[in-house]
Residue frames as qw, qx, qy, qz and C-alpha x, y, z in Angstrom:
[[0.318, -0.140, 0.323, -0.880, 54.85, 24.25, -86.66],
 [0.077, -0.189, -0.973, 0.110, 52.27, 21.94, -85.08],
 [0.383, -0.575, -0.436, -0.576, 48.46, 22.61, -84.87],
 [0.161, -0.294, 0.419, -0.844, 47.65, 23.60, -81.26],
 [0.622, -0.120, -0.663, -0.399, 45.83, 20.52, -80.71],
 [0.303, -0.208, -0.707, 0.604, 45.53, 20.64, -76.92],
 [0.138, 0.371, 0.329, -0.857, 43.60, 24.01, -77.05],
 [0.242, 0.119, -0.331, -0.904, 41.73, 24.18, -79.97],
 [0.535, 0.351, 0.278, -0.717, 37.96, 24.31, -80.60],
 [0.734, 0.656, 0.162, -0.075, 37.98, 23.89, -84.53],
 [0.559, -0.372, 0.527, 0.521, 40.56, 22.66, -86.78],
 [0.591, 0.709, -0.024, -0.384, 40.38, 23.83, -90.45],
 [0.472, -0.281, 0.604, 0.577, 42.85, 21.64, -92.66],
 [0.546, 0.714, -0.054, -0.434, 43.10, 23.66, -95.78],
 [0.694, 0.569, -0.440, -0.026, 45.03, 21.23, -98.55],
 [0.124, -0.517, 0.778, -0.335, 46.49, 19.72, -95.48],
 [0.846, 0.012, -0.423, -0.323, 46.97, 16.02, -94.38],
 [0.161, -0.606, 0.692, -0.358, 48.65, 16.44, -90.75],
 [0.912, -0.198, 0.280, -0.226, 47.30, 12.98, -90.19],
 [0.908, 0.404, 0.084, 0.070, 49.47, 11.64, -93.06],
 [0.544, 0.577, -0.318, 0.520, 52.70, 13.72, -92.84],
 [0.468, -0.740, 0.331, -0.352, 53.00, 14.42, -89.39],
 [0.552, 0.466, -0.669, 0.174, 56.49, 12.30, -88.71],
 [0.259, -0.192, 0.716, -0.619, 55.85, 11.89, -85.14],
 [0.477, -0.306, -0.491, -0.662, 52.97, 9.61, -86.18],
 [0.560, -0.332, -0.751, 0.110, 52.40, 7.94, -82.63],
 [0.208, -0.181, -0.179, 0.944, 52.62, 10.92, -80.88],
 [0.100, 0.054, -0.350, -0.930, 50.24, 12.71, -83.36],
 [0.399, -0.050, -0.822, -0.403, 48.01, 10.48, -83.28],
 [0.369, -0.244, -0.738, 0.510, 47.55, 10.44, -79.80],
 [0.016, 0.352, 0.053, -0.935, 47.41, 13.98, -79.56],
 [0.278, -0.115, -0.528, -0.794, 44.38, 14.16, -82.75],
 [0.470, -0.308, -0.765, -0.313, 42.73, 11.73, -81.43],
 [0.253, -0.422, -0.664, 0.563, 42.17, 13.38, -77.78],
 [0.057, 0.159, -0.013, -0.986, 41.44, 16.59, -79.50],
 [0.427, -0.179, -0.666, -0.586, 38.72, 14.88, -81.71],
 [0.186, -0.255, -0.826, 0.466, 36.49, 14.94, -78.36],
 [0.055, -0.760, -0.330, 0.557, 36.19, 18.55, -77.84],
 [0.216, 0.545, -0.368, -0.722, 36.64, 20.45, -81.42],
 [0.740, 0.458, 0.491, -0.043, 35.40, 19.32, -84.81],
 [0.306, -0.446, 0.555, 0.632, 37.14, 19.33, -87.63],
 [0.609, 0.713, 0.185, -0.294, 36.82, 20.59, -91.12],
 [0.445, -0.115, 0.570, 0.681, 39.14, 19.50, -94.27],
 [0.538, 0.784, 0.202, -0.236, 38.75, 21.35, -97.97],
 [0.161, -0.538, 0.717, 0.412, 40.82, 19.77, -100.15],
 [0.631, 0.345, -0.302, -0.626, 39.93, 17.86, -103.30],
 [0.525, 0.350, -0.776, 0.000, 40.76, 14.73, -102.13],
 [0.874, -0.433, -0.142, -0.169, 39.35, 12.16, -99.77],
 [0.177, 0.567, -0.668, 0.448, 42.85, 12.29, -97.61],
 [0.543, -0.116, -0.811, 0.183, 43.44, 10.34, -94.70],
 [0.161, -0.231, -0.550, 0.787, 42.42, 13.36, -92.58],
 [0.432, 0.079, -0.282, -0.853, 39.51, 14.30, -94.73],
 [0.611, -0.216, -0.742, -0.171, 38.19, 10.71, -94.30],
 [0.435, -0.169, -0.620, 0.631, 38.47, 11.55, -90.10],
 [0.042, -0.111, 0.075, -0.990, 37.13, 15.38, -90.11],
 [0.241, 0.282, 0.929, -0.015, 33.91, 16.07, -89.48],
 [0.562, 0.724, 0.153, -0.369, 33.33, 17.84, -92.35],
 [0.567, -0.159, 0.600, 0.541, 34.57, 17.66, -95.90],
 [0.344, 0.823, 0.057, -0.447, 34.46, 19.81, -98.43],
 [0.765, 0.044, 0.466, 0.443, 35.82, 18.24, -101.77],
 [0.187, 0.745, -0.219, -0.602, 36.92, 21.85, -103.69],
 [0.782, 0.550, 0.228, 0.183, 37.23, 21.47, -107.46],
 [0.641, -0.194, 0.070, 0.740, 41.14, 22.43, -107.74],
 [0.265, 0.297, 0.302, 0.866, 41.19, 26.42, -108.19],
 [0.228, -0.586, -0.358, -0.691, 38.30, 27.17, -106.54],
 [0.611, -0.527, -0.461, 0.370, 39.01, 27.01, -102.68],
 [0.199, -0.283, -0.461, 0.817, 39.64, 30.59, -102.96],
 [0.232, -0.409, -0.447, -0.761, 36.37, 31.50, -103.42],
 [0.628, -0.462, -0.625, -0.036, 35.58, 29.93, -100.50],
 [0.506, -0.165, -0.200, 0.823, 38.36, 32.09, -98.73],
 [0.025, -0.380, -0.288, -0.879, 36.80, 34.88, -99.97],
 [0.492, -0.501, -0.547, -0.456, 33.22, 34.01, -98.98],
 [0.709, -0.343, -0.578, 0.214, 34.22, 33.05, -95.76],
 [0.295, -0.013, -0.249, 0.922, 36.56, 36.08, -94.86],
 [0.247, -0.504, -0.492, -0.665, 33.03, 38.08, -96.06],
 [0.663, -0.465, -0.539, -0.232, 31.30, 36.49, -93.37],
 [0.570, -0.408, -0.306, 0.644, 33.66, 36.84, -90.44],
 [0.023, -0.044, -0.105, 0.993, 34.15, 40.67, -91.09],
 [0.271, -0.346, -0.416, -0.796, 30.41, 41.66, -92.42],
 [0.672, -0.491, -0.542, -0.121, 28.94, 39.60, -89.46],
 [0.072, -0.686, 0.482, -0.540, 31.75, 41.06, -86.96],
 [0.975, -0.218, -0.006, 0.048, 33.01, 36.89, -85.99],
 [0.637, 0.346, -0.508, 0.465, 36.59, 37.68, -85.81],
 [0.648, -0.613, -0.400, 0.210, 38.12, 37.39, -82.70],
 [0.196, 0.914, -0.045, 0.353, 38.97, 41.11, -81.93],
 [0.698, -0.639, 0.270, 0.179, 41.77, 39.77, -79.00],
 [0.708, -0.067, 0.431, 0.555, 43.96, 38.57, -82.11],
 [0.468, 0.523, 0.428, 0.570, 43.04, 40.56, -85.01],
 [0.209, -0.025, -0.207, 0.955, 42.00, 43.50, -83.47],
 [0.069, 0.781, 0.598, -0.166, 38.62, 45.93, -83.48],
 [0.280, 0.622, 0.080, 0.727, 37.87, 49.44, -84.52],
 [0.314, -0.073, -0.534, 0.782, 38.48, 51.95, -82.12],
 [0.513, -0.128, -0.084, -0.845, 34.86, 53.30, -81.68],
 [0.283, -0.067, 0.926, -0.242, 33.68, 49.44, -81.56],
 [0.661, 0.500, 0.145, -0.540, 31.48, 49.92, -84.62],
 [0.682, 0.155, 0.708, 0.100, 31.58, 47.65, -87.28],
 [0.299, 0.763, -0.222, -0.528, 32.48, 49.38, -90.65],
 [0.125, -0.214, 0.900, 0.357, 32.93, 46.18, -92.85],
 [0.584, 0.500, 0.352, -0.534, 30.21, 46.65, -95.15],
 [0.578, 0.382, 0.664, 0.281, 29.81, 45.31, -98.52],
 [0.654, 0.503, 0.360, 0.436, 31.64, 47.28, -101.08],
 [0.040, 0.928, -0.009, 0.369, 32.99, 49.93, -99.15],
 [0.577, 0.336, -0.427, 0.609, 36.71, 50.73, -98.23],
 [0.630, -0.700, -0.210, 0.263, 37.74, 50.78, -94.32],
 [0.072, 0.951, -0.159, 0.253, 39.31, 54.03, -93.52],
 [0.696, 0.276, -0.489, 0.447, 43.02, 52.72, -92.14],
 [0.132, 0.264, -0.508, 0.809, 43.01, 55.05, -88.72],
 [0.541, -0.330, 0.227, -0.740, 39.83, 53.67, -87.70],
 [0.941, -0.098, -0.197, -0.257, 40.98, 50.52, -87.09],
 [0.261, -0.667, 0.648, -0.260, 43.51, 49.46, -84.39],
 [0.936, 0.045, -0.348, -0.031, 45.03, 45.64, -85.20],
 [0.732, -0.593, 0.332, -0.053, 46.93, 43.44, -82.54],
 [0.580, -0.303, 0.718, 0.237, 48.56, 40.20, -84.35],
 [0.560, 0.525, 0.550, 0.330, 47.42, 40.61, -88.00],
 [0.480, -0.300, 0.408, 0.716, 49.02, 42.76, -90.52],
 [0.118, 0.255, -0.367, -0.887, 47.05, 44.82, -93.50],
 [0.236, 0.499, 0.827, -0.102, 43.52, 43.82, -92.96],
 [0.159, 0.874, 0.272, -0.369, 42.12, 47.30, -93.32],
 [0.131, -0.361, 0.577, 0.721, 45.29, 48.35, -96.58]]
């Protein structure tokens, strides 16, 4: 599966190094390097990679601790209400109920293309 590098906005490579393994490299290349116009890229991997040297960001994790960052991050997208509710879904009221340390009720929340957020 290929990154969606025609449409996309923002590219997160998590431990990834599509610049480096991506077999098609002339192709790929092509195709990164038009994207790297209109989207910005973030790597978080502990290593200065050939696509971590390219991104523009880099986040060098200390091995073990990138999911914390997962964590933190997921936090933010639900607590702030940043997910995009076309893929993931929304609750069916349209209230936000992803508060900090308290369990979403399962039938008040109607997902699309994701799978046991609210379990």
């Amino acid at each position: 599966r290929q990154y969606d590098l025609k449409n996309t906005r923002y590219v997160i490579c998590w431990g990834a190094d599509p610049i480096a393994t991506n077999r098609q490299v002339s192709h790929y290349n092509n195709a990164w390097g038009a994207m790297l116009s209109r989207a910005k890229v973030a790597t978080i991997e502990p290593r200065l990679s050939a696509t971590a040297a390219k991104s523009d960001e880099w986040l060098p994790v200390k091995p073990g601790e990138d999911g914390a960052i997962a964590v933190a991050m997921a936090y933010v997208i639900l607590t702030k209400g940043l997910w995009n509710r076309e893929f993931v879904g929304d609750f069916i009221d349209g209230e936000n109920r992803f508060r900090h340390g308290q369990t979403v009720e399962e039938q008040t929340f109607r997902e699309n293309y994701t799978h046991g957020l609210v379990k």
